[in-house]
N, CA, C and O atoms as a CHARMM CRD file, in Angstrom:
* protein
*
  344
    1    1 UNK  N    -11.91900 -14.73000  11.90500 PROA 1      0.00000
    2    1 UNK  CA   -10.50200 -14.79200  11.59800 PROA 1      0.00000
    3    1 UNK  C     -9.77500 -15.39700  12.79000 PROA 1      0.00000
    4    1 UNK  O    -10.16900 -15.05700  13.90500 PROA 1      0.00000
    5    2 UNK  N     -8.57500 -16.40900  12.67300 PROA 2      0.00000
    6    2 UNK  CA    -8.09400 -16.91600  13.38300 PROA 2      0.00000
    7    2 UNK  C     -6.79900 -16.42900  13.63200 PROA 2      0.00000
    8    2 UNK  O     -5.98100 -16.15600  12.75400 PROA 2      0.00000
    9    3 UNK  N     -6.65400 -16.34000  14.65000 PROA 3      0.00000
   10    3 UNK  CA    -4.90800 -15.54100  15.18800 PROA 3      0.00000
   11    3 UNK  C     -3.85800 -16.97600  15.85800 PROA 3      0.00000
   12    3 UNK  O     -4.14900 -17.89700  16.62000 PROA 3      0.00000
   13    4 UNK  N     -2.93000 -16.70700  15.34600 PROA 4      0.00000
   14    4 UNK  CA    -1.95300 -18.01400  15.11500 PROA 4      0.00000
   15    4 UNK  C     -0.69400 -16.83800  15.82500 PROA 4      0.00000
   16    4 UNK  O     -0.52500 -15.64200  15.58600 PROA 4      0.00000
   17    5 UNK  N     -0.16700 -17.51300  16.50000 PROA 5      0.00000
   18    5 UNK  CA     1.46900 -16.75100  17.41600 PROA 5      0.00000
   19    5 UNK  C      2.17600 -17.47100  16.13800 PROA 5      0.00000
   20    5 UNK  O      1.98300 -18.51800  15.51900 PROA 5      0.00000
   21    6 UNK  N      3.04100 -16.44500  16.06100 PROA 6      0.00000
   22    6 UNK  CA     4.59600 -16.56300  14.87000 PROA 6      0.00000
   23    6 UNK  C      5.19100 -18.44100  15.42600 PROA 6      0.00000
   24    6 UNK  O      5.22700 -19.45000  14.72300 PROA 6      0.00000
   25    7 UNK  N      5.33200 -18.38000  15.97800 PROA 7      0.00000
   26    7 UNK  CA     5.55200 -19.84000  16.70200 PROA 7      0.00000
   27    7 UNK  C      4.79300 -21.25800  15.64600 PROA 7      0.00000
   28    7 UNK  O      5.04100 -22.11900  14.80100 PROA 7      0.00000
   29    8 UNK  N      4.19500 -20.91200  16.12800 PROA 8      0.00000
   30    8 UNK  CA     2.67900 -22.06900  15.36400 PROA 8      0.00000
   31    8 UNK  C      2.46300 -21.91100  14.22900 PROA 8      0.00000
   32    8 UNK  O      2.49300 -22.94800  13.56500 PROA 8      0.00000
   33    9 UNK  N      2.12600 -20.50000  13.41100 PROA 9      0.00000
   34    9 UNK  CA     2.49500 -20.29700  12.45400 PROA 9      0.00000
   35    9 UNK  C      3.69400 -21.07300  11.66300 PROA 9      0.00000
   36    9 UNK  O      3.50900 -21.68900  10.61300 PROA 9      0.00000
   37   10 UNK  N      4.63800 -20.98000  12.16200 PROA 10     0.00000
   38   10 UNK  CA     6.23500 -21.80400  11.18200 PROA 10     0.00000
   39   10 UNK  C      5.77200 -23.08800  11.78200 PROA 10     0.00000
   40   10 UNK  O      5.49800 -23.78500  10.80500 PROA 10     0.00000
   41   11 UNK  N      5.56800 -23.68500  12.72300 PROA 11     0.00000
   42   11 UNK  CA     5.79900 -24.99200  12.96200 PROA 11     0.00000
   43   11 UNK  C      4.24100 -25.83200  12.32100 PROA 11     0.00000
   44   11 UNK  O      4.23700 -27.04000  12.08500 PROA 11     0.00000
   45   12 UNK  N      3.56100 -25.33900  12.20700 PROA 12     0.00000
   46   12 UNK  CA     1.97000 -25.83800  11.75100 PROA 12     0.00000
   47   12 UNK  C      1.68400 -25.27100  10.32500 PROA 12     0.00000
   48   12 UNK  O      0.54000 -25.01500   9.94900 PROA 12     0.00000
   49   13 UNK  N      2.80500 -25.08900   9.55100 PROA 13     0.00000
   50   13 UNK  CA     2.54500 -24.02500   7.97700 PROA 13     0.00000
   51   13 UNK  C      1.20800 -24.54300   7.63200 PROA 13     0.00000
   52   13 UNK  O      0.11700 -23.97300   7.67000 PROA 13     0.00000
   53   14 UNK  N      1.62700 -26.13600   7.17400 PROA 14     0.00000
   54   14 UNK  CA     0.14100 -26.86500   6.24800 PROA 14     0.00000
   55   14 UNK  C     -1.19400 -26.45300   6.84100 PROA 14     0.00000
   56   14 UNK  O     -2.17100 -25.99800   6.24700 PROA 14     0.00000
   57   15 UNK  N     -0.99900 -26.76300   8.43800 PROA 15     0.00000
   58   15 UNK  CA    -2.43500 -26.28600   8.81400 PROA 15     0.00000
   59   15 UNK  C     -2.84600 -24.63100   8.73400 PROA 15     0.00000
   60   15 UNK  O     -3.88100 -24.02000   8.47000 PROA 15     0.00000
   61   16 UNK  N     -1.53800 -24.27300   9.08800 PROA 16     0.00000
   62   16 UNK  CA    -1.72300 -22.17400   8.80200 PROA 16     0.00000
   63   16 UNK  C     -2.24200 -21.79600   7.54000 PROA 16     0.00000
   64   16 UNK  O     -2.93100 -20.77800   7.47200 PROA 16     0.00000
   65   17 UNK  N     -2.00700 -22.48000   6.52300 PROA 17     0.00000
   66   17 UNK  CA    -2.22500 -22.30500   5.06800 PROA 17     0.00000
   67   17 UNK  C     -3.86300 -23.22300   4.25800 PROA 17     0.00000
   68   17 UNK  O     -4.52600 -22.95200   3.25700 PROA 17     0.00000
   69   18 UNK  N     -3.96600 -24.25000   5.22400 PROA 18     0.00000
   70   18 UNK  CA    -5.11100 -24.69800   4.84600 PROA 18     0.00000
   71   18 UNK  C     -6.49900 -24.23400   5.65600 PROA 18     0.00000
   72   18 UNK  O     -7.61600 -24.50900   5.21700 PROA 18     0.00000
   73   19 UNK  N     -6.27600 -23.48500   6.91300 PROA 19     0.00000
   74   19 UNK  CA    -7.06400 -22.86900   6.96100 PROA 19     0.00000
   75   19 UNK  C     -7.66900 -21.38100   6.56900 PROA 19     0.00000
   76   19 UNK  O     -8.80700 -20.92100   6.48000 PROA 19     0.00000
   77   20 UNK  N     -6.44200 -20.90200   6.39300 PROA 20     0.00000
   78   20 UNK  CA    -6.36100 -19.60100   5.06000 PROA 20     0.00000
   79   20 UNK  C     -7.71400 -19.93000   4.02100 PROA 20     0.00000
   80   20 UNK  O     -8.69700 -19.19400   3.93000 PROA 20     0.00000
   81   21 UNK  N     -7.52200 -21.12200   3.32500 PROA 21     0.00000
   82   21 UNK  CA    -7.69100 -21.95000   2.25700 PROA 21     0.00000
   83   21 UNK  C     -9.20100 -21.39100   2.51500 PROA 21     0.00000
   84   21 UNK  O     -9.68600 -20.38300   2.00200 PROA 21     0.00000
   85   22 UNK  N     -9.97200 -22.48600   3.63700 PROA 22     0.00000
   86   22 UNK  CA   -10.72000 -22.95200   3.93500 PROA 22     0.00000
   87   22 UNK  C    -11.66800 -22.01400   4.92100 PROA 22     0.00000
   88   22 UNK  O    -12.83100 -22.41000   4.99800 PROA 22     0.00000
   89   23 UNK  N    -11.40300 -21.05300   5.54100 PROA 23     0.00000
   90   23 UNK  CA   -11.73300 -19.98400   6.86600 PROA 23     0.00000
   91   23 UNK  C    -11.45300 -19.05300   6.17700 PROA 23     0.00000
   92   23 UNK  O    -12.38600 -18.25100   6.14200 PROA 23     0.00000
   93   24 UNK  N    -10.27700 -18.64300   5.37400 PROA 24     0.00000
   94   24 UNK  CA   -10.26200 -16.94400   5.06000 PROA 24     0.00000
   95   24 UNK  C     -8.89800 -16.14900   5.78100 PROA 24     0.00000
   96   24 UNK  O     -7.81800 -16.56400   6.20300 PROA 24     0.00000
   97   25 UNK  N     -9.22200 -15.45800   5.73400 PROA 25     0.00000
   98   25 UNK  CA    -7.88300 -14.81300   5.91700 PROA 25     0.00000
   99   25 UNK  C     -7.59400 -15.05900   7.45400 PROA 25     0.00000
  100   25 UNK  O     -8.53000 -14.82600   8.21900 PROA 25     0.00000
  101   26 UNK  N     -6.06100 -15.63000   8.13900 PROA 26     0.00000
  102   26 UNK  CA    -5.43300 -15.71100   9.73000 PROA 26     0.00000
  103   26 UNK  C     -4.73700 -14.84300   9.84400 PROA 26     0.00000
  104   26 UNK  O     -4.02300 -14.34400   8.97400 PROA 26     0.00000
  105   27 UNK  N     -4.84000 -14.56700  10.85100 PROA 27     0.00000
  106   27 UNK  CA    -3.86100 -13.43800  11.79200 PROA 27     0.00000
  107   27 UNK  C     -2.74100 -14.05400  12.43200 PROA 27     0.00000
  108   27 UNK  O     -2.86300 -15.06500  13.12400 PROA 27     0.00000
  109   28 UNK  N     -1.43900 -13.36000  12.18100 PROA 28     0.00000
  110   28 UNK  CA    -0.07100 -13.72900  12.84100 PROA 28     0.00000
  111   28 UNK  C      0.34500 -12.86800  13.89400 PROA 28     0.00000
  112   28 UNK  O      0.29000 -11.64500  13.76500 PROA 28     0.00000
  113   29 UNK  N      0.84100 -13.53600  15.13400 PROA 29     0.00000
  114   29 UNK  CA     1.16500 -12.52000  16.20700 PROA 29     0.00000
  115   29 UNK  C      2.36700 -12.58200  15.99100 PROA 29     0.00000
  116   29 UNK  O      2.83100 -13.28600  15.09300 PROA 29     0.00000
  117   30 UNK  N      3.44100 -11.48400  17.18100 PROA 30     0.00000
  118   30 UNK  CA     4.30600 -11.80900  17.35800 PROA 30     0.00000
  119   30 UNK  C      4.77800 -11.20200  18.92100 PROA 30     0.00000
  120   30 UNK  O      4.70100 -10.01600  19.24100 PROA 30     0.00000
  121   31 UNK  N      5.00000 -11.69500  19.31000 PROA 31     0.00000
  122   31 UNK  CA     4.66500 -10.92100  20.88800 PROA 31     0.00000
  123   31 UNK  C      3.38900 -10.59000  21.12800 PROA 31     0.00000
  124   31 UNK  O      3.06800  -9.44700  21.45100 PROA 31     0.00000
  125   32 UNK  N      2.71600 -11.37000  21.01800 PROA 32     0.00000
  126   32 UNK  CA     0.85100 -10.82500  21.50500 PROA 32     0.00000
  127   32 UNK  C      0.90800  -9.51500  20.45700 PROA 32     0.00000
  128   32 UNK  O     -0.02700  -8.79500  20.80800 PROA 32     0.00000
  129   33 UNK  N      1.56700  -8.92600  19.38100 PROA 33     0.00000
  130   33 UNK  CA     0.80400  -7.67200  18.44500 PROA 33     0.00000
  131   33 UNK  C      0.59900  -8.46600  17.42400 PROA 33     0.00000
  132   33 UNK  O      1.26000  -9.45100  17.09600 PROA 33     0.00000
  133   34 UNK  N     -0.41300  -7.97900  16.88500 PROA 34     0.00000
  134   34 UNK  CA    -0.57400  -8.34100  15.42100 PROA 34     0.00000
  135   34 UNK  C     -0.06400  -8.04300  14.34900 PROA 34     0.00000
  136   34 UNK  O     -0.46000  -7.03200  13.76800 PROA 34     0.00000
  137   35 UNK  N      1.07600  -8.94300  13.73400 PROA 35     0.00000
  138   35 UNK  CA     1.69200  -9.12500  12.70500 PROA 35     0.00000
  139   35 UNK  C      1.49600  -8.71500  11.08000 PROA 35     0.00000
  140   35 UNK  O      1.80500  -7.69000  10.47200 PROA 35     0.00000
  141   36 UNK  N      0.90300  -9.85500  10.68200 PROA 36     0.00000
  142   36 UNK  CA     0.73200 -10.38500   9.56100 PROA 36     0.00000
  143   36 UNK  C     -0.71800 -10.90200   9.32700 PROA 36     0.00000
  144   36 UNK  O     -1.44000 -11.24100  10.26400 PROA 36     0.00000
  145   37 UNK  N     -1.22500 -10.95800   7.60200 PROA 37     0.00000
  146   37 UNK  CA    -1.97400 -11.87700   7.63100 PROA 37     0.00000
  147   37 UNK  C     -1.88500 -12.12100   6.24600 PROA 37     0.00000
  148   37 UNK  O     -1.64000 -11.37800   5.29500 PROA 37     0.00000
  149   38 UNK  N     -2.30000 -14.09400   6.39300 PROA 38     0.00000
  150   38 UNK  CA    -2.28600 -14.69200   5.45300 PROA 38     0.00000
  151   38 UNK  C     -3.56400 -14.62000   4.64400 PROA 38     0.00000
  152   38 UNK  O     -4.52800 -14.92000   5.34900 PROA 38     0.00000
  153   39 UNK  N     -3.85600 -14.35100   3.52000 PROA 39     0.00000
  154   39 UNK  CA    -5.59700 -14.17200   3.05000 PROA 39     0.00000
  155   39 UNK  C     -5.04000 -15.17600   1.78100 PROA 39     0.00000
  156   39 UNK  O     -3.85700 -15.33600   1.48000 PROA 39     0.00000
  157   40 UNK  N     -6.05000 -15.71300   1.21900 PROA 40     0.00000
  158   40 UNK  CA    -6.08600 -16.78200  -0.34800 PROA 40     0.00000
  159   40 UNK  C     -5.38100 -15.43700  -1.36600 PROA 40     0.00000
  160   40 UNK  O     -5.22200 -14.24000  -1.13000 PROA 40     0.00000
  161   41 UNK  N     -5.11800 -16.16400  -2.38400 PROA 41     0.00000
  162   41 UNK  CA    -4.45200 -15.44400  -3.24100 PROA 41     0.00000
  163   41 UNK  C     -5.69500 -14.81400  -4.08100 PROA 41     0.00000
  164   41 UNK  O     -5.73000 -13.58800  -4.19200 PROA 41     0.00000
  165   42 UNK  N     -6.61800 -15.53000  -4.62100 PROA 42     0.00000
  166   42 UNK  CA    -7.83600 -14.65000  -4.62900 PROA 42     0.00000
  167   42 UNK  C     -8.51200 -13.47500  -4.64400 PROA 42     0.00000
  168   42 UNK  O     -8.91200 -12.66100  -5.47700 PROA 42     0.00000
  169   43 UNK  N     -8.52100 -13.67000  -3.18600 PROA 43     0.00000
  170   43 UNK  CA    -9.15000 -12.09200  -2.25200 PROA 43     0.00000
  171   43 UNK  C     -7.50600 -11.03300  -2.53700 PROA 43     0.00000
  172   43 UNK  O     -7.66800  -9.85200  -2.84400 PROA 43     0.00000
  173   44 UNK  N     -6.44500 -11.43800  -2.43800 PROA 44     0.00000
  174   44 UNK  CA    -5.06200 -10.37300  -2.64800 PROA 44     0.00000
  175   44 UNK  C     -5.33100  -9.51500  -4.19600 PROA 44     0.00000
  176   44 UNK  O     -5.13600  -8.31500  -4.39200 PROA 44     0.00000
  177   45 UNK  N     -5.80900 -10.48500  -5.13800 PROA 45     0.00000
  178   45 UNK  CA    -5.96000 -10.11300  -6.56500 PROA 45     0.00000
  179   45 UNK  C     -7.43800  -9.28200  -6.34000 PROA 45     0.00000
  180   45 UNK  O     -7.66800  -8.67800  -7.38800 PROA 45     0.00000
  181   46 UNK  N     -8.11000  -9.13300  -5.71400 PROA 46     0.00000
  182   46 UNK  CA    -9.49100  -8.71800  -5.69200 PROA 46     0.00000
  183   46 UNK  C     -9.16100  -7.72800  -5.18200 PROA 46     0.00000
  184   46 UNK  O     -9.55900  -6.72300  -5.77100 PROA 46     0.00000
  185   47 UNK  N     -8.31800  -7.48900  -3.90500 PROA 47     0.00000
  186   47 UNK  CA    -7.69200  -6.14900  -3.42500 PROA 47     0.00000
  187   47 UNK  C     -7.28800  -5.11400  -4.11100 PROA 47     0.00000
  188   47 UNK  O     -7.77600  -3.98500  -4.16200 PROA 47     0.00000
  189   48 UNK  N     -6.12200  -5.67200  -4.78200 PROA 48     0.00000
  190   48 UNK  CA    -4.61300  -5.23900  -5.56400 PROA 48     0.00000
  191   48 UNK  C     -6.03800  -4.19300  -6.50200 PROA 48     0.00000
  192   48 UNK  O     -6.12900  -2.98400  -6.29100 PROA 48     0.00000
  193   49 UNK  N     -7.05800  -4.96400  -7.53500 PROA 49     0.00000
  194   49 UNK  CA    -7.68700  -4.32800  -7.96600 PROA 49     0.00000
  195   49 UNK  C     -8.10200  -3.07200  -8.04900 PROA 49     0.00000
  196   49 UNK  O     -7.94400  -2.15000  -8.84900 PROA 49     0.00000
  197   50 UNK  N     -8.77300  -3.26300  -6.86500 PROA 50     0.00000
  198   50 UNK  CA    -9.70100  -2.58400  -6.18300 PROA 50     0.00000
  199   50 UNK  C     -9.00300  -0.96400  -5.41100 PROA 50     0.00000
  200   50 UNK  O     -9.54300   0.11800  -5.17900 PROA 50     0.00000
  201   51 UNK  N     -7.84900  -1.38100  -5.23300 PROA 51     0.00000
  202   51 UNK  CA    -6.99200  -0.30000  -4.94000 PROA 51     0.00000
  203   51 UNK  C     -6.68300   1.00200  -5.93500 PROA 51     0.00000
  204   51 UNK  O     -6.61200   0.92500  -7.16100 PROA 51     0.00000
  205   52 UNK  N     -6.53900   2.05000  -5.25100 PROA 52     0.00000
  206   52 UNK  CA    -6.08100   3.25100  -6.36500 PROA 52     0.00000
  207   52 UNK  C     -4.89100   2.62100  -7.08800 PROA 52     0.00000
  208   52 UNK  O     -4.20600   1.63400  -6.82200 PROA 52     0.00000
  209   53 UNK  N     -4.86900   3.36100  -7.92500 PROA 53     0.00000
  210   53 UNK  CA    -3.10500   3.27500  -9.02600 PROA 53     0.00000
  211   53 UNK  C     -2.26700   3.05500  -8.24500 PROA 53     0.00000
  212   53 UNK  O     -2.67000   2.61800  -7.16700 PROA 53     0.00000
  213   54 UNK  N     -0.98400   3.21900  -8.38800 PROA 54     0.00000
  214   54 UNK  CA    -0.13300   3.13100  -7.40100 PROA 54     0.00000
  215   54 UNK  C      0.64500   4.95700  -8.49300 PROA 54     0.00000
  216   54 UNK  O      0.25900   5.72700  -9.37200 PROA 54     0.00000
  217   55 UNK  N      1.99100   4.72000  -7.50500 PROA 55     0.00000
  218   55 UNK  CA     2.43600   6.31400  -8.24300 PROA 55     0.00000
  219   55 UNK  C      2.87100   5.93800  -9.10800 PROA 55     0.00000
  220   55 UNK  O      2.55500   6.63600 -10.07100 PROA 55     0.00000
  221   56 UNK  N      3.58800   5.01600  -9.39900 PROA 56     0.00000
  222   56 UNK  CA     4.33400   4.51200 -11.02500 PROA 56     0.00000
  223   56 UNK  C      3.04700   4.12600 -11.74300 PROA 56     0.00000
  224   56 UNK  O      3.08200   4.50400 -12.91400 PROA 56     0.00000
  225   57 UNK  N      2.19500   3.64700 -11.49500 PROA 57     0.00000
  226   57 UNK  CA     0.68500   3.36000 -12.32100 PROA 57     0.00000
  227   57 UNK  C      0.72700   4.83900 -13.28200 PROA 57     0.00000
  228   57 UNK  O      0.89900   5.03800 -14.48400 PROA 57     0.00000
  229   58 UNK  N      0.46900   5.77100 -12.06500 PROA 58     0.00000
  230   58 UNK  CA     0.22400   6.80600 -12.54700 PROA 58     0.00000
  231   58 UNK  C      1.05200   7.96100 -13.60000 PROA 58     0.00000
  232   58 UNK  O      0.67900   8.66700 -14.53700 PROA 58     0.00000
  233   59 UNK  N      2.58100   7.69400 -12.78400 PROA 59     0.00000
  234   59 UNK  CA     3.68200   8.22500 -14.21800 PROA 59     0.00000
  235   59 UNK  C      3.59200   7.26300 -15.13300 PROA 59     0.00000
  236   59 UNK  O      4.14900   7.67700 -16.15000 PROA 59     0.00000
  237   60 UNK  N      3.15600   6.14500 -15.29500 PROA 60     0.00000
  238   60 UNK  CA     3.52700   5.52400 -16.37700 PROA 60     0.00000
  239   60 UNK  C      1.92200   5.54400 -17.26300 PROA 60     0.00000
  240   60 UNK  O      1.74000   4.78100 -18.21200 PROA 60     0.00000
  241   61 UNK  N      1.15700   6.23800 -16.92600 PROA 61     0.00000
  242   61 UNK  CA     0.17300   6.08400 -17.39300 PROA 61     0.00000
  243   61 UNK  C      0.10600   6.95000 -18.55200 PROA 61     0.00000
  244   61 UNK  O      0.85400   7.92400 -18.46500 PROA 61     0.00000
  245   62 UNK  N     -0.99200   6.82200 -20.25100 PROA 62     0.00000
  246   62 UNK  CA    -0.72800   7.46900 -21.17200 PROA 62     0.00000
  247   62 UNK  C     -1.41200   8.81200 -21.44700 PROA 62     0.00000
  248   62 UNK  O     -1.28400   9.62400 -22.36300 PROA 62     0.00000
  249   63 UNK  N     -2.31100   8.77000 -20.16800 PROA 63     0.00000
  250   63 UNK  CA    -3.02000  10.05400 -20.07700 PROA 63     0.00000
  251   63 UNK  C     -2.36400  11.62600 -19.95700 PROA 63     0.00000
  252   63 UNK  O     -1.16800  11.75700 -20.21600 PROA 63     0.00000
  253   64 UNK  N     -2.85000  12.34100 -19.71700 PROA 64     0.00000
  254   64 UNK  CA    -2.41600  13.62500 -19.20700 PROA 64     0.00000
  255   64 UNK  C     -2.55900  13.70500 -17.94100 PROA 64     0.00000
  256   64 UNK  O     -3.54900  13.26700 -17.35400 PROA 64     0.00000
  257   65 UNK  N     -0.83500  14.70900 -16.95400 PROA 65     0.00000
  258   65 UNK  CA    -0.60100  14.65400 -15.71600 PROA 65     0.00000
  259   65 UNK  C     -0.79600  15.80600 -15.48600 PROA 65     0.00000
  260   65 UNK  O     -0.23700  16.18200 -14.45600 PROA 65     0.00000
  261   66 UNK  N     -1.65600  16.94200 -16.28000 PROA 66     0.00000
  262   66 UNK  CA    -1.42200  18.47700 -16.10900 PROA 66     0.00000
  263   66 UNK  C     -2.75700  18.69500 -15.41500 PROA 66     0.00000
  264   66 UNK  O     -2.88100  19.51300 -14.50200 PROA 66     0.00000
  265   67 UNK  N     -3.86100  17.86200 -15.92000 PROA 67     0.00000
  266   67 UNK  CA    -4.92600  18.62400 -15.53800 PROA 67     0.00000
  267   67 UNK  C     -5.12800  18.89100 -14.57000 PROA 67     0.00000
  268   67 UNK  O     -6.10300  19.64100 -14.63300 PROA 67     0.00000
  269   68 UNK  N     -4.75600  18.74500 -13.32600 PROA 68     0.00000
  270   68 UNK  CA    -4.80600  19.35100 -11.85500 PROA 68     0.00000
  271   68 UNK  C     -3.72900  19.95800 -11.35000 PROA 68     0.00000
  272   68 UNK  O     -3.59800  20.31100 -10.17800 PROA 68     0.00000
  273   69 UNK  N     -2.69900  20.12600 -12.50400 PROA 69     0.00000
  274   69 UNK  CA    -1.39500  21.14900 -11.98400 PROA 69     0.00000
  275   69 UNK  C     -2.00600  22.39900 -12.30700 PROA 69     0.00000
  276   69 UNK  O     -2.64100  22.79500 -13.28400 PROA 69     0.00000
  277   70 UNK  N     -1.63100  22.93700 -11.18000 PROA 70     0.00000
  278   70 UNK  CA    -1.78700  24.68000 -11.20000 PROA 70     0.00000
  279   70 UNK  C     -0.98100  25.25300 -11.51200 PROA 70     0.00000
  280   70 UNK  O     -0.31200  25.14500 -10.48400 PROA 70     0.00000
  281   71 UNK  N     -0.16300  26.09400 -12.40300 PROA 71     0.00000
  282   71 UNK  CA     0.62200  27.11700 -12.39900 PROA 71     0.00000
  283   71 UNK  C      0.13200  28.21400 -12.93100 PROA 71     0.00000
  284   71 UNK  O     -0.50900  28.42600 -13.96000 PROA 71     0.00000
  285   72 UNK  N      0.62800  29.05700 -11.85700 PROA 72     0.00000
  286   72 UNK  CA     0.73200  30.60100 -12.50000 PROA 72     0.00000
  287   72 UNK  C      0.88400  31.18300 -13.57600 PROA 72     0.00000
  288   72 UNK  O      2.01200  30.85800 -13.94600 PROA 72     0.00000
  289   73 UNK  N      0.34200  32.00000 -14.48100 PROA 73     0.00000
  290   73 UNK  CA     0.72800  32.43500 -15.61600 PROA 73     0.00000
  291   73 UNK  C      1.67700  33.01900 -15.39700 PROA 73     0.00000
  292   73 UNK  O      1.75900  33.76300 -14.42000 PROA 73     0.00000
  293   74 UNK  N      3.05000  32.76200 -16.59900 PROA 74     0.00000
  294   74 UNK  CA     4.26500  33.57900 -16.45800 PROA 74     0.00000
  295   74 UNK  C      4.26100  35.01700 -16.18000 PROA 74     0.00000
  296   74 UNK  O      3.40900  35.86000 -16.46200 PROA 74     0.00000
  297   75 UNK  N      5.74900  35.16900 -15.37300 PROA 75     0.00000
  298   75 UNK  CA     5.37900  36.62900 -14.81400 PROA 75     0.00000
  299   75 UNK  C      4.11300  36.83000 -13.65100 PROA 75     0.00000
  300   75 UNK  O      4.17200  37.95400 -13.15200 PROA 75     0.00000
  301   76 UNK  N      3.38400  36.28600 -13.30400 PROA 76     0.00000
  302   76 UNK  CA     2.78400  36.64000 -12.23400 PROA 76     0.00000
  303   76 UNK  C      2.91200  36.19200 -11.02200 PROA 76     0.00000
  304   76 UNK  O      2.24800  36.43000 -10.01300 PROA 76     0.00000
  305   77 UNK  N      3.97900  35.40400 -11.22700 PROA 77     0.00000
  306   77 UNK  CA     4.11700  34.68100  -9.73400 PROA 77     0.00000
  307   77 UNK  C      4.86200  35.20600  -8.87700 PROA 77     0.00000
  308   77 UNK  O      5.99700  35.18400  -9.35400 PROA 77     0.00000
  309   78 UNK  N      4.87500  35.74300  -7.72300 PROA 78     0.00000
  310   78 UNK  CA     5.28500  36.14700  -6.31300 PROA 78     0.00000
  311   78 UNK  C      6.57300  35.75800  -6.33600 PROA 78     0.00000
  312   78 UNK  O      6.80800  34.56900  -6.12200 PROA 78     0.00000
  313   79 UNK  N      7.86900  36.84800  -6.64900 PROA 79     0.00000
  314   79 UNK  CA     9.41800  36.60100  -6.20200 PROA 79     0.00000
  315   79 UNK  C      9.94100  37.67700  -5.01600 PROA 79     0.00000
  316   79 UNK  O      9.70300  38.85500  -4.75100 PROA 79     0.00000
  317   80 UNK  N     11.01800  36.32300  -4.29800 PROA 80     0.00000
  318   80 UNK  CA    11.23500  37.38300  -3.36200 PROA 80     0.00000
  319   80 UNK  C     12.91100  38.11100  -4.30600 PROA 80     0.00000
  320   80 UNK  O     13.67700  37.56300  -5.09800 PROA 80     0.00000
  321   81 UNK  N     12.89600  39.41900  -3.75800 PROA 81     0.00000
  322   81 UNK  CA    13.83300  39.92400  -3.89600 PROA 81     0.00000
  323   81 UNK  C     15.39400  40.11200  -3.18700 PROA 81     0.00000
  324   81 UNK  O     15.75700  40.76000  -2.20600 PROA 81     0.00000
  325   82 UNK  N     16.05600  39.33200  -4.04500 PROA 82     0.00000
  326   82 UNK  CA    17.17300  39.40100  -2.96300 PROA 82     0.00000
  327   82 UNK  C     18.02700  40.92100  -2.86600 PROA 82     0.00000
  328   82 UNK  O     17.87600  41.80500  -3.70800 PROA 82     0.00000
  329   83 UNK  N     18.90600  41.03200  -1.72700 PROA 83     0.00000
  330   83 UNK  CA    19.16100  41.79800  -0.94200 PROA 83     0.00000
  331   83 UNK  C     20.67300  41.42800  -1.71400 PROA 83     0.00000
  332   83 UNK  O     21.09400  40.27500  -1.80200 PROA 83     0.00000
  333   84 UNK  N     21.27700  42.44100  -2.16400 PROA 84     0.00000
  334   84 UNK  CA    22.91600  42.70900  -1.89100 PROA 84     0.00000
  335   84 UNK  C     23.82000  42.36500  -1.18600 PROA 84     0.00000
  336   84 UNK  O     24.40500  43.43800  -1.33500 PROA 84     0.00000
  337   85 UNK  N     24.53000  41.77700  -0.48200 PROA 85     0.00000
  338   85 UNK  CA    25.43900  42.03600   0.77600 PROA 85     0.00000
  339   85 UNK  C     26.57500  42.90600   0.49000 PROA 85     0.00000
  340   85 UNK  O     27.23500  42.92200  -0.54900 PROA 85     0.00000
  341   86 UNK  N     26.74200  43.70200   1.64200 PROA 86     0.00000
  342   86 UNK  CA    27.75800  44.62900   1.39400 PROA 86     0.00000
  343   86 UNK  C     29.03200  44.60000   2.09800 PROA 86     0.00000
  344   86 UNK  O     29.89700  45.43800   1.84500 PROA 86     0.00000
C-alpha cells in the first residue's frame, strides 16, 4: 500500500486514483497521521457485504427482535419502593 500526503493526493488525483486502480488500496496522510484510504469500488462492495447488518438493517428487518430480549415475567421484577416525604 502506498501512502500519498493530503498535498499530492489533491494535486496528483489521476495518478492517486489510478494507482488505487492498479496497486489496491493508498493511504492518505495528513500531518504525517494516517488519514484516509482510497480502495477500488469493488473491494468497498465486497466489504459493505461482508460486514454485520447495520442497526437500521436490523429494525428494518422482517424477522423477530424478541428472541434475545429478556424480560421478567410480570410481577416479578425488583421495585424500589418509594418513601413519602413529610
Amino acid at each position: 500500500m502506498h501512502t500519498w500526503p493530503v498535498q499530492d493526493a489533491k494535486a496528483r488525483f489521476s495518478e492517486f486514483l489510478e494507482s488505487c486502480l492498479k496497486d489496491g488500496p493508498q493511504i492518505v496522510t495528513k500531518r504525517g497521521t494516517q488519514a484516509a484510504v482510497l480502495i477500488p469500488v469493488d473491494e468497498w462492495r465486497r466489504l459493505q457485504a461482508a460486514a454485520r447488518p447495520s442497526l437500521k438493517e436490523l429494525l428494518l428487518a422482517e424477522g423477530a427482535r424478541t428472541d434475545t430480549l429478556v424480560v421478567p415475567p410480570r410481577g416479578k421484577a425488583k421495585r424500589r419502593l418509594l418513601r413519602q416525604l413529610r
